[in-house]
N, C-alpha and C positions, 0 to 999 in steps of 0.2 A: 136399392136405387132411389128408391124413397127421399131415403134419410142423406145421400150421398147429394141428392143436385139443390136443396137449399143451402150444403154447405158449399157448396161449388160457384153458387150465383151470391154469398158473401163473402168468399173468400178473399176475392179482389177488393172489398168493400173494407174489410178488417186491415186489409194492409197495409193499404192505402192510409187508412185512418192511423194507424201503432205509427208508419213514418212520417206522417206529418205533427203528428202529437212530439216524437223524441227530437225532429230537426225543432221544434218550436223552446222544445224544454234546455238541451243542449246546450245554450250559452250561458245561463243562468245555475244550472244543474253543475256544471265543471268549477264554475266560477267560487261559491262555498259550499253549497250547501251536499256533497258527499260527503265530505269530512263530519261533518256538525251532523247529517244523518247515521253514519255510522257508528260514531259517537254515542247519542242517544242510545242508538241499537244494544251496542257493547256495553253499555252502562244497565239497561234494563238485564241484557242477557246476563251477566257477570253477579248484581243483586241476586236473581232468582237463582243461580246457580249455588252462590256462596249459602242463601238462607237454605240449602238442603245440607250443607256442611258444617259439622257439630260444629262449636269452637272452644280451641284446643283449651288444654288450662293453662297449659303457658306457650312462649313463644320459644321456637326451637332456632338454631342457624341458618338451617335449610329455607326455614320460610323467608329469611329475609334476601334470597337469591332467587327464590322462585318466581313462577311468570304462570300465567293460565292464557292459552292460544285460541282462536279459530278462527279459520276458515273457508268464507263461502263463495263456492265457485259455482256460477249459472244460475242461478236462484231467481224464481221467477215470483214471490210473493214481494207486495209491497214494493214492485219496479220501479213506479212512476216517483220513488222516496229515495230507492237505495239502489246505486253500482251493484251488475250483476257479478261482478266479483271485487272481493274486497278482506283482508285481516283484519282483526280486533285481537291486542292481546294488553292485557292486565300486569302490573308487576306488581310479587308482593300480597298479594291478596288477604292474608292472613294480617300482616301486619300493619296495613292500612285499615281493617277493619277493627281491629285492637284501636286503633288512633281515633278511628271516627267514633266510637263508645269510648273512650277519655276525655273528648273535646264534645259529647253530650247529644253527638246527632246517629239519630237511628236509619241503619239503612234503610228505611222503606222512606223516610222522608228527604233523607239524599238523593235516591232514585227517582223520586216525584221535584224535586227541586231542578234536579238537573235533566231529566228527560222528559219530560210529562209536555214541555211544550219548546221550542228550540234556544238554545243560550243567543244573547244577543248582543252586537258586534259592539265594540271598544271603539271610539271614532278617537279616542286621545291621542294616538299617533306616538306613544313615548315606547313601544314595544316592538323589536323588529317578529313580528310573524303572528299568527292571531292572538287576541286579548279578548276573551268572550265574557259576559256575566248571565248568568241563571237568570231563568224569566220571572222569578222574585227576588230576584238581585241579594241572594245568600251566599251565592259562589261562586268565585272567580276559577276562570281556566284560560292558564296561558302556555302559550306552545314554548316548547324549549328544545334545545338542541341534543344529539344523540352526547354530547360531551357533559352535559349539563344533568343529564338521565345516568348516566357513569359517576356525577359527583353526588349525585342522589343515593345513589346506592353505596356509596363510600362513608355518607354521613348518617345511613338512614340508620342504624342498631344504635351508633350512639345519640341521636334524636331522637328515637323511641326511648331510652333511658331516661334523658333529659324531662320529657315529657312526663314519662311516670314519676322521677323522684320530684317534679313542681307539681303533681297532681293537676295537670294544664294550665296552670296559672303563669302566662307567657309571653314576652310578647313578640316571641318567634312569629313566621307565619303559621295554622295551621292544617298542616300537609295531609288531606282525605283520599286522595288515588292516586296513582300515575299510569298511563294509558298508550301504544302503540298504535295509532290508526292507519293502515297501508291500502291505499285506493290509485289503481293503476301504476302499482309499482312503483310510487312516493311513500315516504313515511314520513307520517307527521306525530312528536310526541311531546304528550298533552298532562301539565300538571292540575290537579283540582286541588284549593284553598277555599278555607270559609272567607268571603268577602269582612276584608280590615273594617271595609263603612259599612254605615244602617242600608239594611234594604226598605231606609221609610221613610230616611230625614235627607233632606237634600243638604249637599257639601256645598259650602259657599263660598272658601276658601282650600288651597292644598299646596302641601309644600314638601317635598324631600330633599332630606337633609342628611350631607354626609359628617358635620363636622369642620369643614373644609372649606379655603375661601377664593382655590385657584382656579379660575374656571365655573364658578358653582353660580351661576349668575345665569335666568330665563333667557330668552332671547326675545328678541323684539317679535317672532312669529310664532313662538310660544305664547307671550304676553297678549295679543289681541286675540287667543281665544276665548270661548264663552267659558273656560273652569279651566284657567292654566296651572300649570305644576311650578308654582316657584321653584328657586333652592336659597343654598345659603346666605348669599350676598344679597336678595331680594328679603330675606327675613328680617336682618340686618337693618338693610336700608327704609324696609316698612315697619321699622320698631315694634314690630310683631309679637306678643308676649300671651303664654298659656298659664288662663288666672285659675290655678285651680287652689282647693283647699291644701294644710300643710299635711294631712294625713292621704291624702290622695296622692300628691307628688311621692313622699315616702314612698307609697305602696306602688309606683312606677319604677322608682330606683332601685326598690326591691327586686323587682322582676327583671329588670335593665343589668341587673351588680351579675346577677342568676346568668343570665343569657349570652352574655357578652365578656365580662369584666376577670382580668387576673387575679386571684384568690393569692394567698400570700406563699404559695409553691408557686415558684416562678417553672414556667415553662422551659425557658432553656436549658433548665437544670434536671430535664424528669427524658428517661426516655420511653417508647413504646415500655416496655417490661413493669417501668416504674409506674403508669398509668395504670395497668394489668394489676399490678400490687395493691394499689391504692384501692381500686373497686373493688377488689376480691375481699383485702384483709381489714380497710378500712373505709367503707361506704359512707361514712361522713365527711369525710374528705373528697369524694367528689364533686361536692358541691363547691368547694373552694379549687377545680380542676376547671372552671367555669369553661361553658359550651363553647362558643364561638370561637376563642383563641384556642384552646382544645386542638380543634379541631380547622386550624390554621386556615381560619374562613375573616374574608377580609371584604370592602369595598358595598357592607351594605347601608343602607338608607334608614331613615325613622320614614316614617309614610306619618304624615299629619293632614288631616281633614279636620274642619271647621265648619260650625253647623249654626247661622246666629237664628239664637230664637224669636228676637224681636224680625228679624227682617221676615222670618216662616210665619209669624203671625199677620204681619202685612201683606203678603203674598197669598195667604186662605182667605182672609178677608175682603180681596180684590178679586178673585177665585168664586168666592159664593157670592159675590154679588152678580156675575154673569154664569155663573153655571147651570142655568136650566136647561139651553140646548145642548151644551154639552153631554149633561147626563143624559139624555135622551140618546144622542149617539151612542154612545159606551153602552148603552143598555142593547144594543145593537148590534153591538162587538162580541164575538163570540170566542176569540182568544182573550187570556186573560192579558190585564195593564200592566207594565212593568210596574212592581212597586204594590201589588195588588196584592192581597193576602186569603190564599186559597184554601179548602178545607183540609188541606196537606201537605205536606212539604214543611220543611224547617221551621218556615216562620206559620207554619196553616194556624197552631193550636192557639194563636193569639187574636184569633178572630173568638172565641168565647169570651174574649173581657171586652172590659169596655173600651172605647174608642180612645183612642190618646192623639193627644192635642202635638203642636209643636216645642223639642223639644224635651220629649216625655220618649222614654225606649225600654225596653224589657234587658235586662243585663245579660241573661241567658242567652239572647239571640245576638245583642249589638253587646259583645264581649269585650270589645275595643274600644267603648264607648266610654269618656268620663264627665260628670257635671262640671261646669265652672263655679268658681267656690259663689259664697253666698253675698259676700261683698264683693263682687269684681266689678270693675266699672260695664261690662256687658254680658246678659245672659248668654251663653254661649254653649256648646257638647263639644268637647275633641272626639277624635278618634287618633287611634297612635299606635304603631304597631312598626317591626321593624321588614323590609322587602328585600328582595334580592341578596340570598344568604348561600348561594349555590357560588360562589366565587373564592376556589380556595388560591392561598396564596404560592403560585408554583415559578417554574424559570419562566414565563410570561410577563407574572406579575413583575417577578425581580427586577425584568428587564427595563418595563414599564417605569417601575421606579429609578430606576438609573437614570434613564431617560430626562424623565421629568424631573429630575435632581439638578439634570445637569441645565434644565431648559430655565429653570425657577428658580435654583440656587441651593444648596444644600437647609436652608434653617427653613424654607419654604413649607404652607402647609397644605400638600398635596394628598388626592386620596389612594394614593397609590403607596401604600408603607406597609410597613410589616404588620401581620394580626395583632402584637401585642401593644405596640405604640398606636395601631387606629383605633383598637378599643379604649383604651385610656384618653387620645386626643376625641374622640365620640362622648363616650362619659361626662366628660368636663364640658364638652357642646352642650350637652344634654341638659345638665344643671344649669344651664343660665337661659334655657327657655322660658322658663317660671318666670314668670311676675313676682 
């Protein structure tokens, strides 16, 4: 009796207080933040799960169909965070973790990059569905469609191939997880990429570029934002030019010829079986079976960011002349800064050197990153890399093209064409960015 009527005289007290706590949280709680906690969740749970599981020596079939599930129904730990029901499933596990040790990042500082403190929202507006970035801005995650997750898994064996015979030297995007999050009977599913740009050098310029000049022009409510996305006709019309040295460009077209470009076995002429032949009896030749057309993927972009160093030097310099209240705030701040570099995670171990100025980037981390050459008329960093590679070319596409054939003209250059004519019209784009 004791123990019975002090819980009796708070029980009304407690309940009162749990309902007025979840009606307060509720609007906000529905609105993102399940997905993005769950997420988290599944990303730490899935690490610690995978680090008890040897890794294999090689990759089997099986892995590249598999999926690791769970679960949790009613779950009362950490409520005020996480949906008392909700799935998290993995796909792949084995052979995304193969990917992430070829592309140089260790799972415990992927886990810490992406969970350790919440991804933080995309206001770009060019993405239908979330576009999130790691809260040291290493990695991007953007939601894709259940058809998009089917062409992933269509491309993924020979994207793992790819990858191992360039020894990642690439300028694919590259592909770290893919992820199922199901929160009230929604699913939403979620690609992780090592982010194209610096998580440290502000982009000051961007443009995506298909090649293409029907259509390929910002629009006036693109253009007035703070960091709009050109495209082609804006490039064009801004006499736009990327000064980099002649041994750097090479070693773009290298990678570009690799990724993209038809090898002197024309595709029309090879079927399944004949691809099958090639890898088996002759592995040099796949590299002339080049990926993208391969693998009748069509309609992606270069992703170009612009990084000027003179203007980042103006910009720290107007910065430390008013930053003393500032640092006092931030020291205040108990989440870390986007852009911050913590004793972990992807970019953490580059807090042991020394400080780097504007302009200055670790190649290891900013992979996409290139110098502008030493004569160029401005100091400048590209970033380059190619996006949106999940678009094979099927009876939609075709259709699309007939379409716009007929809207534009047949000699028209539309981005809607076959894989082997866009990689070739792309190519040729490509070469006359150079200064």
């Amino acid at each position: 009796i004791a123990t019975s009527n002090p819980l009796s005289t708070l029980a009304p007290k407690r309940k009162t207080k749990k309902k007025h706590f979840v009606q307060q949280k509720v609007e906000v709680f529905r609105a993102s933040d399940p997905v993005l906690s769950v997420l988290m969740w599944g990303v730490n749970h899935s690490i610690n799960d995978l680090s008890q599981v040897p890794v294999p020596v090689m990759l089997l079939p099986d892995d590249f169909k598999s999926s690791t599930k769970i679960k949790v129904n009613n779950h009362l730990f950490n409520k005020e965070n996480l949906p008392g029901l909700f799935k998290f499933k993995e796909y792949c596990p084995q052979v995304f973790r193969n990917l992430r040790e070829r592309f140089g990042i260790e799972d415990q500082d992927y886990q810490v990059s992406l969970a350790r403190c919440p991804p933080l929202k995309d206001e770009d507006g060019q993405c239908v569905g979330l576009l999130l970035t790691s809260y040291d801005r290493t990695l991007v995650v953007k939601e894709i469609s259940s058809e998009e997750v089917e062409e992933m898994h269509n491309i993924l064996s020979e994207y793992h191939q790819h990858i191992v015979t360039c020894h990642g030297n690439t300028l694919l995007p590259q592909f770290l997880a893919m992820y199922r999050v199901t929160v009230e009977s929604e699913d939403t599913y979620l690609l992780v990429m090592r982010n194209m740009f610096s998580h440290r050098l502000h982009i000051h310029r961007k443009y995506d570029l298909k090649g293409s000049l029907v259509s390929r022009e910002a629009s006036f409510k693109e253009k007035v934002k703070e960091l709009p996305t050109y495209k082609d006709v804006d490039f064009r019309n801004n006499m736009q030019k990327v000064y980099v040295s002649d041994e750097e460009k090479q070693k773009i077209m290298d990678k570009l010829s690799r990724d993209i470009e038809v090898g002197q076995w024309k595709m029309a002429a090879l079927s399944k079986w004949s691809i099958i032949f090639f890898d088996i009896i002759c592995p040099a030749c796949v590299l002339l079976l080049q990926f993208l057309v391969r693998m009748r993927i069509m309609d992606y972009s270069l992703l170009l960011g612009i990084h000027d160093v003179e203007r980042a030097e103006r910009d720290e310099e107007e910065e430390m002349e008013s930053s003393y209240e500032e640092e006092e705030e931030e020291e205040t701040d108990m989440a870390p800064a986007p852009g911050s570099t913590s004793p972990e995670g992807i970019s953490g171990y580059m807090s042991s050197f020394k400080p780097m100025g504007p302009g200055e980037f670790d190649p290891y981390v900013d992979v996409y990153a290139i110098q502008s050459a030493v004569d160029s008329p401005q100091r400048e960093v590209y970033f380059m890399g190619l996006i949106d590679v999940l678009t094979q070319y099927d009876t939609k596409k075709k259709a699309a093209h007939a379409a716009k054939s007929v809207k534009h003209g047949a000699g028209a250059e539309i981005s809607t064409v076959h894989p082997e004519q866009y990689a070739k019209r792309f190519r040729e784009f490509i070469t006359k960015i150079f200064a």
